[in-house]
RODREN-455177 format. One line per 10 residues: their letters; for each residue y, x, z of C-alpha. Coordinates in Angstrom, 1 decimal. Example, Ala and Ser with C-alpha at 12.3 -4.5 7.8 and 13.67 -1.06 7.14 Angstrom:
AS	-4.5 12.3 7.8 ~ -1.1 13.7 7.1
***
This chain:
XXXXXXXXXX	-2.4 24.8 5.5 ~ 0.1 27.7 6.2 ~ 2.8 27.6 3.5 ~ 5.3 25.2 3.5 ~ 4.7 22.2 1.4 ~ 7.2 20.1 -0.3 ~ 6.0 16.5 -0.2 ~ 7.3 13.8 -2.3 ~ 6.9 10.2 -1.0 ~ 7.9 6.8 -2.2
XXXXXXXXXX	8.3 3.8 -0.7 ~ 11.4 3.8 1.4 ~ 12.5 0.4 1.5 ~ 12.6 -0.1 5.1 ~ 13.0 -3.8 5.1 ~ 11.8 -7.6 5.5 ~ 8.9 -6.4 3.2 ~ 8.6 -3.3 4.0 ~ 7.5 -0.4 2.0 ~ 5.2 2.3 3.6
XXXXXXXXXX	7.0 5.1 2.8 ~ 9.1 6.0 5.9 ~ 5.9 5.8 8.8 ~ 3.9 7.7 6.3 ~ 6.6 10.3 6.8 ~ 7.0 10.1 10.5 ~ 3.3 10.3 10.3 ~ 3.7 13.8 8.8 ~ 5.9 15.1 10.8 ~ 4.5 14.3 13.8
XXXXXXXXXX	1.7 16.3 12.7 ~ 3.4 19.5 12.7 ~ 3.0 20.4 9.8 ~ 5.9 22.9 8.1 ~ 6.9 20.4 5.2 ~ 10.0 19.4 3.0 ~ 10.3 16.0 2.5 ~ 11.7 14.5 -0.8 ~ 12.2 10.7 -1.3 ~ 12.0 9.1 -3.9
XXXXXXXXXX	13.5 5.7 -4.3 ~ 14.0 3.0 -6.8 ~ 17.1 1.2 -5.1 ~ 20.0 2.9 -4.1 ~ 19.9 1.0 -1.1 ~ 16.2 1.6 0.3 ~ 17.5 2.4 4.1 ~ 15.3 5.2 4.1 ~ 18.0 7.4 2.1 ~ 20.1 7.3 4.6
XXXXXXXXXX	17.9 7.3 7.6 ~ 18.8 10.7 9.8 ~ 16.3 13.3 10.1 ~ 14.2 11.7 7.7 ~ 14.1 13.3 4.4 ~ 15.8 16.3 2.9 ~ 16.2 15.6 -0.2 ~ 16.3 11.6 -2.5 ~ 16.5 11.4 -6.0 ~ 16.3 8.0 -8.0
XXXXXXXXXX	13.5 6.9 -9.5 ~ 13.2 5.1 -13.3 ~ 11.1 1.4 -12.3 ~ 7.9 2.0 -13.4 ~ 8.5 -0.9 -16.2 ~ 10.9 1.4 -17.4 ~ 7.8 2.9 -19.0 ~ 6.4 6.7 -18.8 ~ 8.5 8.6 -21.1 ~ 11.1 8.4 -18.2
XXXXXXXXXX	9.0 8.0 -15.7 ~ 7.4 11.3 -16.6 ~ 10.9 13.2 -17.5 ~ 12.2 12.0 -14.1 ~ 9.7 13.6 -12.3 ~ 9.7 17.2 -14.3 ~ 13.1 17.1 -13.5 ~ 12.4 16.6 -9.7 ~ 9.7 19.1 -9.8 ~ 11.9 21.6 -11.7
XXXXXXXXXX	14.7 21.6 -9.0 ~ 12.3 21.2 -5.6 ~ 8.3 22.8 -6.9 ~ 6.4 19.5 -5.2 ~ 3.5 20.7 -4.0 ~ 2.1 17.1 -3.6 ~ 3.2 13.1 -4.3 ~ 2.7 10.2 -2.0 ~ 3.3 6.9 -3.9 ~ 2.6 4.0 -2.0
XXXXXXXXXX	3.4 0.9 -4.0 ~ 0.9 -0.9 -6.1 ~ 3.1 -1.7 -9.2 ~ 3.7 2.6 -9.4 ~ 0.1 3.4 -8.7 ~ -1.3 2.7 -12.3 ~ 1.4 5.2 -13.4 ~ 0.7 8.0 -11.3 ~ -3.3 7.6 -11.2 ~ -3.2 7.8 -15.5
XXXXXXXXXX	-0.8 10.9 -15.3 ~ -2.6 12.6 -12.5 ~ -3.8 15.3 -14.7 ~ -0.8 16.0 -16.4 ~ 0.5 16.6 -12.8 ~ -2.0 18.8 -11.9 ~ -1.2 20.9 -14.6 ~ 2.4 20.9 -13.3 ~ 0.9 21.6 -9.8 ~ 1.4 18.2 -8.1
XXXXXXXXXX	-1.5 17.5 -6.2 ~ -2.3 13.4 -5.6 ~ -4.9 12.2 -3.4 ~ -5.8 8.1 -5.3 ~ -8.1 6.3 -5.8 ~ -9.9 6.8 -10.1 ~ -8.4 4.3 -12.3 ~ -11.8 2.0 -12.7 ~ -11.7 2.4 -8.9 ~ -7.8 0.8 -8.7
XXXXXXXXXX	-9.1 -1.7 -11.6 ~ -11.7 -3.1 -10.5 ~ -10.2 -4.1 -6.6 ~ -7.3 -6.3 -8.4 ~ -7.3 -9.7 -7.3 ~ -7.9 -11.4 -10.4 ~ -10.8 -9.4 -10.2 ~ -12.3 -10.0 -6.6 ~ -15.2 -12.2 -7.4 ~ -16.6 -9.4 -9.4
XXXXXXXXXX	-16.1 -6.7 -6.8 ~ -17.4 -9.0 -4.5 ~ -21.3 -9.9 -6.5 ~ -21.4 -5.9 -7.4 ~ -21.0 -4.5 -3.8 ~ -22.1 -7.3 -1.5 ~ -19.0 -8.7 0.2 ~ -17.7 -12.4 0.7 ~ -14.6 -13.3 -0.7 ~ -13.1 -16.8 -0.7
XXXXXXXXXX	-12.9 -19.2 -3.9 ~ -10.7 -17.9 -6.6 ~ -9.4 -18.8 -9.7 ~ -7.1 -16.8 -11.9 ~ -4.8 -18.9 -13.9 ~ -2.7 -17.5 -17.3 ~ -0.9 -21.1 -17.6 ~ 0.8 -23.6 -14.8 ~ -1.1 -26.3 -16.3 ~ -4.5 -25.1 -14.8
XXXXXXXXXX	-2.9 -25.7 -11.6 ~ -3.7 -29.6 -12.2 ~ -7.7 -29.2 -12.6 ~ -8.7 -26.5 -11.2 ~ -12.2 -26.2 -10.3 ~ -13.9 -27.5 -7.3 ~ -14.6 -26.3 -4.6 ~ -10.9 -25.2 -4.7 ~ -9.3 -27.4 -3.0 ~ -5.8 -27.6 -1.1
XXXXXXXXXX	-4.7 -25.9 0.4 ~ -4.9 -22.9 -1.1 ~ -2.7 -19.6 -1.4 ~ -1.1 -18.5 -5.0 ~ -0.5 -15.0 -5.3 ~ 1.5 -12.6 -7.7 ~ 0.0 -9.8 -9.3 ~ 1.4 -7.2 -7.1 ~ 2.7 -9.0 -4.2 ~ 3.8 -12.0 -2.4
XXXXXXXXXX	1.8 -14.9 -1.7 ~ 2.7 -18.5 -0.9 ~ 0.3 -21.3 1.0 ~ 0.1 -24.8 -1.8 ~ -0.6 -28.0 -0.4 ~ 0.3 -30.0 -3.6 ~ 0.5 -29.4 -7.4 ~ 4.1 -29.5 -7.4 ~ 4.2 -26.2 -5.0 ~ 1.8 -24.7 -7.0
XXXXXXXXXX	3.6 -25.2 -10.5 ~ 6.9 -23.9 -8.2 ~ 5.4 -20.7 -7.0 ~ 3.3 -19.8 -10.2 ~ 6.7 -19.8 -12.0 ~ 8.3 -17.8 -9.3 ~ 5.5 -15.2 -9.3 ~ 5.0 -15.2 -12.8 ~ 8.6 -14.5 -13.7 ~ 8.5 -11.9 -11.2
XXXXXXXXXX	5.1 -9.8 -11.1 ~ 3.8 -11.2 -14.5 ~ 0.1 -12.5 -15.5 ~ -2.0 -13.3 -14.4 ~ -1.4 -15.1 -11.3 ~ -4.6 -15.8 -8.8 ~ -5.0 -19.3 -6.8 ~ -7.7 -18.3 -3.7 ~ -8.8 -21.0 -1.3 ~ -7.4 -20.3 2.3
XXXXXXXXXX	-10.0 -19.5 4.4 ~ -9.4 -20.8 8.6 ~ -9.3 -18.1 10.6 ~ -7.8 -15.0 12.3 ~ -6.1 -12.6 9.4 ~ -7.5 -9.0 11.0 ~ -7.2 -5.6 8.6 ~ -8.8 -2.3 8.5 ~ -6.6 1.1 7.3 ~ -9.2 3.4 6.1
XXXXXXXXXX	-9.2 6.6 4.1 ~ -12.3 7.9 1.9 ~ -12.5 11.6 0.5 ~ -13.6 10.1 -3.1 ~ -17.6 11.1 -2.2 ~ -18.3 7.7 0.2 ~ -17.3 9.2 2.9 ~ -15.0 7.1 5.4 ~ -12.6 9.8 6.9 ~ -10.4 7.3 8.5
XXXXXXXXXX	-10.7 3.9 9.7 ~ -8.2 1.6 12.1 ~ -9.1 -1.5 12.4 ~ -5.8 -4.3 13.5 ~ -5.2 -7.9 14.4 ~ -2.1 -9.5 12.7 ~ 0.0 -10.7 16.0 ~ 3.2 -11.8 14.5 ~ 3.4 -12.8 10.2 ~ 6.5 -13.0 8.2
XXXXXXXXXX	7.1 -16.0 5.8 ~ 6.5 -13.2 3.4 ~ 3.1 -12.7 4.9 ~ 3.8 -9.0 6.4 ~ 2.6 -8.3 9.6 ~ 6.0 -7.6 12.3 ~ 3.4 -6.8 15.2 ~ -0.1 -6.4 15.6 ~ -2.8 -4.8 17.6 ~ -5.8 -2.3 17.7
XXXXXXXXXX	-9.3 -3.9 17.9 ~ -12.5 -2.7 18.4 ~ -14.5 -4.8 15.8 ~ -17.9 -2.9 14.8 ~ -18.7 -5.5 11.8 ~ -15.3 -5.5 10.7 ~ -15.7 -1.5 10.7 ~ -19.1 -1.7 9.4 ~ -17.9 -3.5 6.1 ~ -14.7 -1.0 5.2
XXXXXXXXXX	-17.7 2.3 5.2 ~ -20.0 -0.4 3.0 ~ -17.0 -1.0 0.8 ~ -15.8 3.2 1.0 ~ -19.2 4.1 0.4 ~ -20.7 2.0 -2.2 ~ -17.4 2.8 -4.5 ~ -16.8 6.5 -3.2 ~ -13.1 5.6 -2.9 ~ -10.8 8.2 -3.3
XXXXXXXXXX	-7.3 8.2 -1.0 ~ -6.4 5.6 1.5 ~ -6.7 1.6 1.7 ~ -5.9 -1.6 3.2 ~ -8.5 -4.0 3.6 ~ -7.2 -7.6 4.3 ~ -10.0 -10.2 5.8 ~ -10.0 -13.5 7.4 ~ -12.8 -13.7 10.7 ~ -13.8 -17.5 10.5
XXXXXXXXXX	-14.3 -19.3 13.9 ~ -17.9 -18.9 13.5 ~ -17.9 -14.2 13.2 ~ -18.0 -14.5 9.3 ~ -15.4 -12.2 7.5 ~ -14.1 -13.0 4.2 ~ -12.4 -9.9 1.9 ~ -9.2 -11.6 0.6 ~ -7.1 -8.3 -0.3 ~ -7.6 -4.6 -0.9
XXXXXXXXXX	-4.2 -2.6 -1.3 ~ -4.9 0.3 -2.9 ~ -2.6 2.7 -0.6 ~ -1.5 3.4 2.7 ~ -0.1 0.1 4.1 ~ 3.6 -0.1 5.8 ~ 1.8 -0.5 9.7 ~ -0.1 2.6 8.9 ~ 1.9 4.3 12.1 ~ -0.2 1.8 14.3
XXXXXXXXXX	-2.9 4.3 13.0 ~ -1.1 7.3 14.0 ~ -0.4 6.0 17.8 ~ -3.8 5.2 18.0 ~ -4.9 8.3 17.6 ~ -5.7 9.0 13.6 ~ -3.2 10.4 11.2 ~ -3.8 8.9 8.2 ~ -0.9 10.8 6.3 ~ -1.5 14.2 7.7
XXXXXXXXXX	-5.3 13.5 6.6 ~ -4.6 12.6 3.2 ~ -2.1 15.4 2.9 ~ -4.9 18.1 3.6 ~ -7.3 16.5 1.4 ~ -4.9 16.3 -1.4 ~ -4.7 19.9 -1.0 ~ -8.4 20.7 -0.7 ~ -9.3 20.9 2.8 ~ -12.6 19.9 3.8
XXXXXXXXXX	-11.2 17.3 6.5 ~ -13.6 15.5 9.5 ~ -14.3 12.0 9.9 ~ -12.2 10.7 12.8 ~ -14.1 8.1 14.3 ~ -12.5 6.7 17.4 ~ -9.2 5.4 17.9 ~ -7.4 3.8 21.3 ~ -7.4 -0.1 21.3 ~ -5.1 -2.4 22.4
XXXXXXXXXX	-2.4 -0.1 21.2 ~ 0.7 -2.2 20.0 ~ 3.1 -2.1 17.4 ~ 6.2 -4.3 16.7 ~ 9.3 -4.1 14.1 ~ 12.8 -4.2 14.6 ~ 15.9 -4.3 13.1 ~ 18.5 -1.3 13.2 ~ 22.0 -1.2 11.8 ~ 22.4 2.3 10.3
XXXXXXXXXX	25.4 3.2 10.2 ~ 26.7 5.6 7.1 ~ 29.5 6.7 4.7 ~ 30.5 5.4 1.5 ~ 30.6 9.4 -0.1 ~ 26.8 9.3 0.5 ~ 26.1 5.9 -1.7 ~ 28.4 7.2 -4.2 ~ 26.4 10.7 -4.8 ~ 23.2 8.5 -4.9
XXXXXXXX	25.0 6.4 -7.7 ~ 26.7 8.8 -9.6 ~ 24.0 11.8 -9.2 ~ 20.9 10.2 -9.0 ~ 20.4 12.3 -6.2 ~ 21.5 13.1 -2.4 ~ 21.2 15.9 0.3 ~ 20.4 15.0 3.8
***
């Protein structure tokens, strides 16, 4: 990879609930590759705007509800004024956009590295008990519910408590009907149907970060233990493991599906060494620079496979490597939100 590449990447919403956006680009960078980054951003207040040093370029982006006539025009635009070389998206509710235009931005010359869309169908959460029969994985209980008043009878062995969760994101753990009519409302009114109900499962919450080249071939794979959880359920510290079965199921999983581009696998390890799948994000997840200490690039992989490079399995990693969030006031000027406003767009 000689030329320099001009990389678009979403996701910059370096917050409570983070997006994944800005480690992905850190992850880049550190690589060495020559690139130019471009952000792209929703809000005109996702930190990563206005974070020094980090991008070169932000435009706005339409919402993905918006639809794809914009979302489409937007990025023609974007592509007219900066020739992208490649797009990084990394949230779930913009992936079905960008995996059914794929082609059309090949043909522009935008190279994407995601998973097929019966691939990103068929992992959804309302969906997991399928996924789980076809390719030989244990998930917990689940239920998906179109209607609040399901909530009431649903069937056994769900019992409480149990987690609800919307279709995108956010999850919240029901120990009465009440709660559950609550949060089904909430999610509902705020990621839309359906909404899932899935028995919680005691345990410790571990996940995997893994990236397949799209022939069932696991190219990456970190495996982490959640050390500190948000009330949103985001992980604000964790740790590297070395846990062969854990490892073991995300290559049965990238190998029986031939996934294409990077994952999260979520799982819960009972007391008594079973694992239970209760989540696959289909993208690089925000601790994906745990990865990158550890010793595996995710980014800078996916980047060179996006872009045709034969690229080698990396199959070691450091353990007991560390991450942990913080919080930073940035400090910036008024002029710059204003261009972001007014424009649509800003210069680093």
């Amino acid at each position: 990879m000689k030329k320099k590449l001009t990389i678009a990447v979403t996701g910059l919403n370096n917050i409570d609930s983070p997006g994944p956006g800005v480690p992905v680009i850190r992850g880049i960078k550190d690589s060495g590759m020559d690139v130019k980054i471009i952000g792209l951003a929703y809000e005109n207040l996702e930190p990563g705007i206005y974070m020094p040093g980090l991008v070169d370029k932000t435009y706005l982006m339409p919402y993905p509800s918006t639809g794809s006539e914009a979302f489409l025009e937007r990025l023609a635009y974007i592509h007219e004024k900066e020739q992208l070389d490649m797009i990084i998206p990394n949230f779930d509710s913009e992936l079905y956009l960008f995996i059914k235009y794929s082609d059309q931005l090949l043909k522009m010359g935008i190279q994407t590295f995601l998973p097929t869309m019966e691939q990103f169908e068929e992992r959804h959460k309302d969906n997991l008990p399928e996924f789980a029969k076809k390719y030989k994985v244990t998930v917990p209980e689940s239920k998906t519910i179109m209607n609040s008043n399901d909530l009431a009878n649903l069937p056994k062995p769900l019992s409480y408590p149990y987690w609800i969760k919307g279709k995108f994101y956010e999850a919240f753990k029901v120990v009465n009907n009440s709660q559950g009519v609550y949060y089904f409302n909430k999610l509902s009114a705020k990621w839309g149907l359906p909404v899932v109900v899935q028995q919680a499962i005691h345990g410790t919450e571990v996940n995997v970060i893994a990236l397949g080249d799209g022939e069932g071939n696991t190219i990456s794979a970190v495996a982490m233990r959640k050390q500190y959880i948000t009330d949103k359920g985001k992980a604000w510290g964790g740790i590297t493991i070395n846990d062969e079965r854990l490892l073991e199921i995300s290559h049965h999983i990238i190998k029986q599906t031939k996934w294409r581009g990077a994952m999260e696998l979520e799982m819960i390890k009972t007391d008594d060494g079973e694992y239970h799948l209760i989540e696959i994000n289909p993208r690089i997840p925000a601790w994906v620079y745990l990865a990158v200490g550890a010793g595996q690039n995710i980014p800078e992989m996916l980047c060179r496979l996006a872009m045709g490079e034969k690229v080698a399995p990396v199959t070691t990693y450091e353990y007991g490597k560390m991450f942990i969030r913080y919080s930073w006031d940035l400090i910036g000027d008024i002029a710059d939100f204003e261009k972001i406003i007014i424009f649509g767009e800003i210069k680093n």
